[in-house]
VOTOR-880814 format. One line per field, with one value per atom (N, C-alpha, C): atom name; x, z, y. Coordinates in pm, whole numbers. Each point is the difference from the previous one (the first is absolute). Layout:
BEGIN
atom: (CA; ...) $
x: (X; ...) $
z: (Z; ...) $
y: (Y; ...) $
***
This chain:
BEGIN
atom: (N; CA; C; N; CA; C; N; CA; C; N; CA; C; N; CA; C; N; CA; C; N; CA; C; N; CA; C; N; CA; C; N; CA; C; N; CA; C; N; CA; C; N; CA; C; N; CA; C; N; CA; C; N; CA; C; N; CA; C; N; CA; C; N; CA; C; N; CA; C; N; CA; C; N; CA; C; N; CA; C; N; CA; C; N; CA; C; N; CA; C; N; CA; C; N; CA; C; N; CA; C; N; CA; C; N; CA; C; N; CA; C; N; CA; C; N; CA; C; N; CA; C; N; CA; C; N; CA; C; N; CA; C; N; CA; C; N; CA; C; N; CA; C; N; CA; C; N; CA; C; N; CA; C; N; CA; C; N; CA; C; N; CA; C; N; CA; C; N; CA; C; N; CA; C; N; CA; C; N; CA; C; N; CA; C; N; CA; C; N; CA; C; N; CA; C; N; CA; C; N; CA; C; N; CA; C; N; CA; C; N; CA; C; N; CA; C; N; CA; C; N; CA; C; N; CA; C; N; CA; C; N; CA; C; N; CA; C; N; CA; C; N; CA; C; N; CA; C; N; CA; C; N; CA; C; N; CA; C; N; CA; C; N; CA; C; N; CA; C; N; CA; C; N; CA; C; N; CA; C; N; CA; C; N; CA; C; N; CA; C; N; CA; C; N; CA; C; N; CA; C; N; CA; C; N; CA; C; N; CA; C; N; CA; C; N; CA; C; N; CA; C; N; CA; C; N; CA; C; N; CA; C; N; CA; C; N; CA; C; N; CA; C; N; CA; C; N; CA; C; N; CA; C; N; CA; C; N; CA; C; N; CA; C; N; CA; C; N; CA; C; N; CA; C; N; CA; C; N; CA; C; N; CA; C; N; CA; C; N; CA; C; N; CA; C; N; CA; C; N; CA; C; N; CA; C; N; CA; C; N; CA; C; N; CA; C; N; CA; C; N; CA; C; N; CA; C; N; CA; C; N; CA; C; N; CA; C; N; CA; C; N; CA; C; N; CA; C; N; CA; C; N; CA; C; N; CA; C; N; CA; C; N; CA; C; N; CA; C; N; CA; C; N; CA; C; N; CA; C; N; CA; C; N; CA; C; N; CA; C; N; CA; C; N; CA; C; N; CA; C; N; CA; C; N; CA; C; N; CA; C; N; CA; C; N; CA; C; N; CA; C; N; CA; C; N; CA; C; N; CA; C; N; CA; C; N; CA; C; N; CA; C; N; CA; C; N; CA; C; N; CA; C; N; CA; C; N; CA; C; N; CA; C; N; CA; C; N; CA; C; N; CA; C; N; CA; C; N; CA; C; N; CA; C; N; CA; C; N; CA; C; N; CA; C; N; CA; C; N; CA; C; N; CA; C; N; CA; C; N; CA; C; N; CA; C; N; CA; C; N; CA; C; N; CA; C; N; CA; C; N; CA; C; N; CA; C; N; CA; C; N; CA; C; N; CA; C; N; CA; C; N; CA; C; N; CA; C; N; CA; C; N; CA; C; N; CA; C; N; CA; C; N; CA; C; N; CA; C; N; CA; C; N; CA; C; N; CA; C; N; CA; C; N; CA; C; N; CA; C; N; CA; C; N; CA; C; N; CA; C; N; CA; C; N; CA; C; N; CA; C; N; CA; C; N; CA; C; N; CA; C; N; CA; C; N; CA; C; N; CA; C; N; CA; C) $
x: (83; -83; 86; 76; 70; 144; 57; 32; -92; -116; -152; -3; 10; -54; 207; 76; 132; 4; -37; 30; -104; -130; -88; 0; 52; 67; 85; 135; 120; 19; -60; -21; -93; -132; -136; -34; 25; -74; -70; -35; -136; -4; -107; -2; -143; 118; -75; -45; -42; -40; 35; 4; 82; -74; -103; -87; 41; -1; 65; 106; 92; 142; -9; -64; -5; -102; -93; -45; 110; 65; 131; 93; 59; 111; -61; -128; -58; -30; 15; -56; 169; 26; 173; 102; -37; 90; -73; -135; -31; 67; -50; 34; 149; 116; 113; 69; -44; 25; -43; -133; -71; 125; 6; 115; 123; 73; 134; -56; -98; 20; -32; -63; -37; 139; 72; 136; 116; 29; 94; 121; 81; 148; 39; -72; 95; -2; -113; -25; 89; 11; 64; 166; 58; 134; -10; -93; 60; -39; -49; -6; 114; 70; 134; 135; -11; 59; 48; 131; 44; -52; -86; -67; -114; -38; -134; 13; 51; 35; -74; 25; -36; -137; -46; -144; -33; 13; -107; 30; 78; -26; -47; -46; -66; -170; 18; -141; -109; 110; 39; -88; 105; -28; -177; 12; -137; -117; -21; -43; -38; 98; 59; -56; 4; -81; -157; -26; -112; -108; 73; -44; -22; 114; -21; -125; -20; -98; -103; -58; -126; -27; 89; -43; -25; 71; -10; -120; -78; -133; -45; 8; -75; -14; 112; 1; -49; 14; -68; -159; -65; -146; -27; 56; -1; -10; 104; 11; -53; -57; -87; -109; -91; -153; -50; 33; -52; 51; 116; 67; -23; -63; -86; 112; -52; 86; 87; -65; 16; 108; 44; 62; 180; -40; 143; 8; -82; 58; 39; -50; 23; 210; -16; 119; 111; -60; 134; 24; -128; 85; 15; 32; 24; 143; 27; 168; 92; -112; 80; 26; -98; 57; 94; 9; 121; 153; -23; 130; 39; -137; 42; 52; -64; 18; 177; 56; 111; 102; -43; 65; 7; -81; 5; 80; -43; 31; 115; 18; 136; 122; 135; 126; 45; 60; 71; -102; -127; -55; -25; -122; -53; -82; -54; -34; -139; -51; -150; -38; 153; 10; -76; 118; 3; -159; -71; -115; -73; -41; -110; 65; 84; 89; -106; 69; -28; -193; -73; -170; 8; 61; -27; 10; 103; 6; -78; -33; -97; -143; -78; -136; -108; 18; -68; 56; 168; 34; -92; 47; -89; -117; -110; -120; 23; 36; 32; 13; 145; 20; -131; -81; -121; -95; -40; -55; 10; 139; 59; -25; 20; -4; -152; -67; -141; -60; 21; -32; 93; 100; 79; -87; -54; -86; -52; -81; -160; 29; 85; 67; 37; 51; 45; -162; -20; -173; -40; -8; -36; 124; 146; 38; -25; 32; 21; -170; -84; -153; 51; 44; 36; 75; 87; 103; -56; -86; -92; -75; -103; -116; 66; 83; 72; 103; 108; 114; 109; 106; 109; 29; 1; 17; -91; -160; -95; 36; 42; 17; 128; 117; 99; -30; -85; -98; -53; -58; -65; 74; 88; 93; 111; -1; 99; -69; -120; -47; -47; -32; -56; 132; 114; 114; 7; -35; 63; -94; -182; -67; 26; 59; -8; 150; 104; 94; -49; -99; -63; -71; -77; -97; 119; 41; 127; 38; 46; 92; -119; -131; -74; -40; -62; 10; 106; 122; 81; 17; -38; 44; 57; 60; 171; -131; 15; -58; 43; -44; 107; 0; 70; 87; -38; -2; -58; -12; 129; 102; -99; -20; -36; -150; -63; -130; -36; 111; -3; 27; 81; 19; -173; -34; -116; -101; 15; -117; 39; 93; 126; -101; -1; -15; -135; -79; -151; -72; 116; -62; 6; 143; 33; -116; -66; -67; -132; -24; -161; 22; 90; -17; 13; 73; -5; -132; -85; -165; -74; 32; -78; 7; 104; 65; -78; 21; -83; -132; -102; -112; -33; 83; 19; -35; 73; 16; -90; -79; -159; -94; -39; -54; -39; 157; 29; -79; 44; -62; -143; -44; -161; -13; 39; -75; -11; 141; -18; -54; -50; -90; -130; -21; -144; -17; 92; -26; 24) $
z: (0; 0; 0; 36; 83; -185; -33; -146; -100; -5; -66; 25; 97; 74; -59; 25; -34; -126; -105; -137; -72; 68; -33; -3; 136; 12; -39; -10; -79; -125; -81; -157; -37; 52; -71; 92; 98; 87; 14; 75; 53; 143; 78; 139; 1; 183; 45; 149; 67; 87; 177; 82; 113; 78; 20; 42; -112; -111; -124; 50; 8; 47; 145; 107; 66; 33; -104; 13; -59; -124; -91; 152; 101; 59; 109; 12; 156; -61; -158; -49; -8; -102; -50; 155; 43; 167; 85; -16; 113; -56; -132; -101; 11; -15; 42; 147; 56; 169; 5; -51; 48; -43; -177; -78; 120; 52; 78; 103; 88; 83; -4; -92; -35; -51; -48; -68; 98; -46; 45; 12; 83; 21; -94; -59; -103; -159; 13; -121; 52; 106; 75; -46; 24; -47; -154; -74; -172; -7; 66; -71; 36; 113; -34; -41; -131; -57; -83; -83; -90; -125; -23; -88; -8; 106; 67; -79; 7; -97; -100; -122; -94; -25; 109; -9; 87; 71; 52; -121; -85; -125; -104; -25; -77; 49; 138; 57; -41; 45; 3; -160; -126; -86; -68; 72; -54; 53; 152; 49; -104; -33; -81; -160; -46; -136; 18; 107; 26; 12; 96; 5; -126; -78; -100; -92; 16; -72; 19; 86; 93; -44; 3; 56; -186; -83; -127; -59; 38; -28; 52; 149; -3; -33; -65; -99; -166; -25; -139; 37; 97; 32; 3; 95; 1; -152; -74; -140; -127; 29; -107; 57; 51; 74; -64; -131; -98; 18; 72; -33; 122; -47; 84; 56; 92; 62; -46; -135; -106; -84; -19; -73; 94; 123; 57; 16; 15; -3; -112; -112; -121; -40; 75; -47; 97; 115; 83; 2; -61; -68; -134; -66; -156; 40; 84; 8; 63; 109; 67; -87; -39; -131; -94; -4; -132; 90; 107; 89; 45; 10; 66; -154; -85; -144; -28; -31; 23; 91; 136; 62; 19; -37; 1; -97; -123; -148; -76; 55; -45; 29; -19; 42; 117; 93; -24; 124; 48; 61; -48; -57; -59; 67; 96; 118; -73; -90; -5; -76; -61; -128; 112; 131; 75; 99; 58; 6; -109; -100; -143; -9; 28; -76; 131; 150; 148; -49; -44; 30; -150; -71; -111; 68; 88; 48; 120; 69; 115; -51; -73; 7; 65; 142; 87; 84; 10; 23; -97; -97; -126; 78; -25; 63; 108; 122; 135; -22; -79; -30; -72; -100; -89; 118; 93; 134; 81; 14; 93; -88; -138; -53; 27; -45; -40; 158; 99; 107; 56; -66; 23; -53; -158; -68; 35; 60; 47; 158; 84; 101; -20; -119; -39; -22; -67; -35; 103; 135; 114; 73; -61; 61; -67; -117; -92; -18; 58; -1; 123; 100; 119; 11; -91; -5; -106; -80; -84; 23; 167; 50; 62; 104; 190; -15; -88; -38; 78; -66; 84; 135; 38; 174; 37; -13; 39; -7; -113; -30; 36; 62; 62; 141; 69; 125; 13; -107; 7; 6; -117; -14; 194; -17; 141; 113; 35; 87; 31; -165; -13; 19; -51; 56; 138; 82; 159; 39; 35; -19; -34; -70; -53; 128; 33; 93; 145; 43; 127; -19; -59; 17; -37; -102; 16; 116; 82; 102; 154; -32; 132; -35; -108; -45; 54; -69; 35; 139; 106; 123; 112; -103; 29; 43; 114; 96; -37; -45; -17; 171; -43; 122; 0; 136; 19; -105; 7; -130; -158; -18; -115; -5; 107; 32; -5; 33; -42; -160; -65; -99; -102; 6; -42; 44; 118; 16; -86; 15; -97; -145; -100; -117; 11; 66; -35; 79; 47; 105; -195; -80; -78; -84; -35; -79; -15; 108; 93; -67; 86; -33; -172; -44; -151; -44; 29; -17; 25; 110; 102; -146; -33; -41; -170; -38; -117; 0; 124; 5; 54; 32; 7; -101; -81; -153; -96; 33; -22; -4; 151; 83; -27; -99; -15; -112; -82; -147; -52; 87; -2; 34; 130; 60; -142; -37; -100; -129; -28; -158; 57; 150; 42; 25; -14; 32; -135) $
y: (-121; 121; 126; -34; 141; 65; -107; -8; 74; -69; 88; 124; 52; 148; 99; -103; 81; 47; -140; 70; 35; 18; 95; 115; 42; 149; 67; -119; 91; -10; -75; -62; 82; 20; -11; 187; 28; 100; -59; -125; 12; 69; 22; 48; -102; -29; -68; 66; -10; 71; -21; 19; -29; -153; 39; -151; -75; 9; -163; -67; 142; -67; -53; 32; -23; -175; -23; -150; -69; 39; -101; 0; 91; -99; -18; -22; -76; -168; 21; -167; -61; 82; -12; -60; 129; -34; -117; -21; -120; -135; 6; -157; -16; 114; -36; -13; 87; -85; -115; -62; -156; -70; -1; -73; -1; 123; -24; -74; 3; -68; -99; -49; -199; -25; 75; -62; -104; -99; -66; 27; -95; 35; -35; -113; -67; 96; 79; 82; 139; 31; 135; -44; -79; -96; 41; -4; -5; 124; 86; 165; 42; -55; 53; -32; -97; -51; 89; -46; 164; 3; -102; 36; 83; 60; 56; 121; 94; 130; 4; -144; -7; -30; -80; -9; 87; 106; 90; 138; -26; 122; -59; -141; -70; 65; -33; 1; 208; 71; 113; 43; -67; -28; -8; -108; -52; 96; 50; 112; 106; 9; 159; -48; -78; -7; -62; -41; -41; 146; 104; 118; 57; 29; 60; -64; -148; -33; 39; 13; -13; 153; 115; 131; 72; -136; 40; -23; -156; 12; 110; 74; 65; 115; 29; 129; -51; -111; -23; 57; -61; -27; 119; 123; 123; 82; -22; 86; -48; -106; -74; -79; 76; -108; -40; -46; -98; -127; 7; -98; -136; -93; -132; -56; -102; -98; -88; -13; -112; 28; 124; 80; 4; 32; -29; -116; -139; -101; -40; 0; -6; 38; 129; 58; -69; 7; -78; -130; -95; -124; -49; 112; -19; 57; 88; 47; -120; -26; -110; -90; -76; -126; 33; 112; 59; -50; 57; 36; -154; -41; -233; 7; 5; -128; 54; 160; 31; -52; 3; -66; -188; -52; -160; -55; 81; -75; 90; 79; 87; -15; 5; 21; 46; 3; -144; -114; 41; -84; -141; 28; -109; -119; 87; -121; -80; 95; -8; -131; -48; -119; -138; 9; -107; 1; 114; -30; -33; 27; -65; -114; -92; -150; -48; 56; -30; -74; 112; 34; -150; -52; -32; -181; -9; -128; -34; 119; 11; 97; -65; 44; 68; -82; 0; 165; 37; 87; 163; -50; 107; 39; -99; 15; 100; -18; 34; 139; 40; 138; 97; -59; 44; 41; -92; 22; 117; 37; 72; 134; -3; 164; 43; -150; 82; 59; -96; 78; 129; -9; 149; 86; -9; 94; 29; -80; 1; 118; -54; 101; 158; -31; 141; 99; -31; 78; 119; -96; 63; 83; 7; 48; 119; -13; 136; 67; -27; 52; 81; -60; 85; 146; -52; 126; 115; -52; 105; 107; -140; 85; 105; -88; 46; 33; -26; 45; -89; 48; -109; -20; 71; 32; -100; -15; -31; -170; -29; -149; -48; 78; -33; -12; 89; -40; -106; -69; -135; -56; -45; -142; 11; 104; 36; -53; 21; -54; -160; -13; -132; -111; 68; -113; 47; 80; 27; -72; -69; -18; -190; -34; -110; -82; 81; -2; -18; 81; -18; -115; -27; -123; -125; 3; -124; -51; 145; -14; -63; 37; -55; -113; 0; -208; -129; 93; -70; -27; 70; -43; 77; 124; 64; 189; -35; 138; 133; 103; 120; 101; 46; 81; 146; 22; 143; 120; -35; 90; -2; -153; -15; 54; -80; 104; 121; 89; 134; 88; -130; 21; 13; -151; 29; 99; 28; 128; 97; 39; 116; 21; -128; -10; -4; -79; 42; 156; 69; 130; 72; -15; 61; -31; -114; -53; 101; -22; 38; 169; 75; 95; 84; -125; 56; 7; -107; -25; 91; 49; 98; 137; 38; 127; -47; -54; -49; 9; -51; 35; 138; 16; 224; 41; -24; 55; -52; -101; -46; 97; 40; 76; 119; 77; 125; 15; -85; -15; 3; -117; 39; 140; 49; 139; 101; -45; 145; -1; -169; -59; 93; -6; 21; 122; 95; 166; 39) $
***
């Protein structure tokens, strides 16, 4: 979320407003305290391995173009409100397939030969993968309807929560109690949640009054 709101602002101007920023690091900040403190020794041991550098500017990385993505639909959606859901998905996986088929089947990779031989002796694999896109497709639909209606922020709120969300209940199934700490964490993210709601149905509120005067 908090990536979204950065390169919205310094890329795009967007303004966001002090309560926004203020629900992005009550969700942002609860979901990453929970993460540190469920973390293991044995996982605490490989972050500080010397390879760690490289993957926390990998990570860094991905952040940072993920933002830019997100804040770019929402400047397409902004400067062209013609332009449907269907239309950025359209575009972002016709680039992507350009950029896989380049990279699989091009120089000096070539990986893409040995999966199609791989899917040709394993069938049943093929299938599996055909499976997996179409319900990716089918997934995608609703994301990119989201980011159309609600915009990116809104649908980085969801998926954000819905994995923080999917972590807690894991973790009480399983057995494994969370800790004061962690308890507080989650209040953290749904106080942030709640009140983003709250501030949304404000701005509901406002709207009617003034359709009706």
């Amino acid at each position: 979320m908090i990536p979204v709101m950065l390169m919205g602002t310094l890329v795009y101007g967007i303004r966001y407003t002090f309560p926004e920023y203020l629900c992005s690091f009550l969700v942002a900040g609860g979901v990453s305290a929970f993460a540190l403190l469920k973390t293991s020794s044995k996982t605490i041991s490989k972050l500080a391995h010397p390879n760690a550098p490289l993957g926390y500017g990998l990570c860094f990385l991905n952040l940072a173009f993920d933002g830019f993505t997100n804040a770019t639909q929402d400047s397409i959606n902004t400067r062209y409100p013609k332009t449907t859901a269907w239309d950025i998905m359209l575009g972002m996986n016709l680039w992507g397939t350009i950029y896989n088929l380049i990279y699989m089947f091009g120089w000096p990779h070539g990986s893409g030969y040995e999966a199609v031989q791989f899917c040709k002796l394993h069938p049943e694999a093929a299938w599996d993968i055909f499976i997996y896109c179409l319900c990716g497709a089918v997934g995608q639909n609703f994301i990119f309807l989201t980011i159309s209606r609600f915009g990116s922020l809104a649908n980085t709120t969801i998926t954000t929560t819905r994995k923080f969300v999917s972590i807690v209940v894991s973790s009480l199934l399983s057995g494994n109690p969370l800790s004061a700490k962690q308890w507080g964490c989650v209040v953290m993210v749904f106080s942030g949640l709640s009140y983003q709601i709250f501030l949304k149905w404000r701005k509901i509120q406002r709207l009617q009054k003034k359709r009706k005067a």
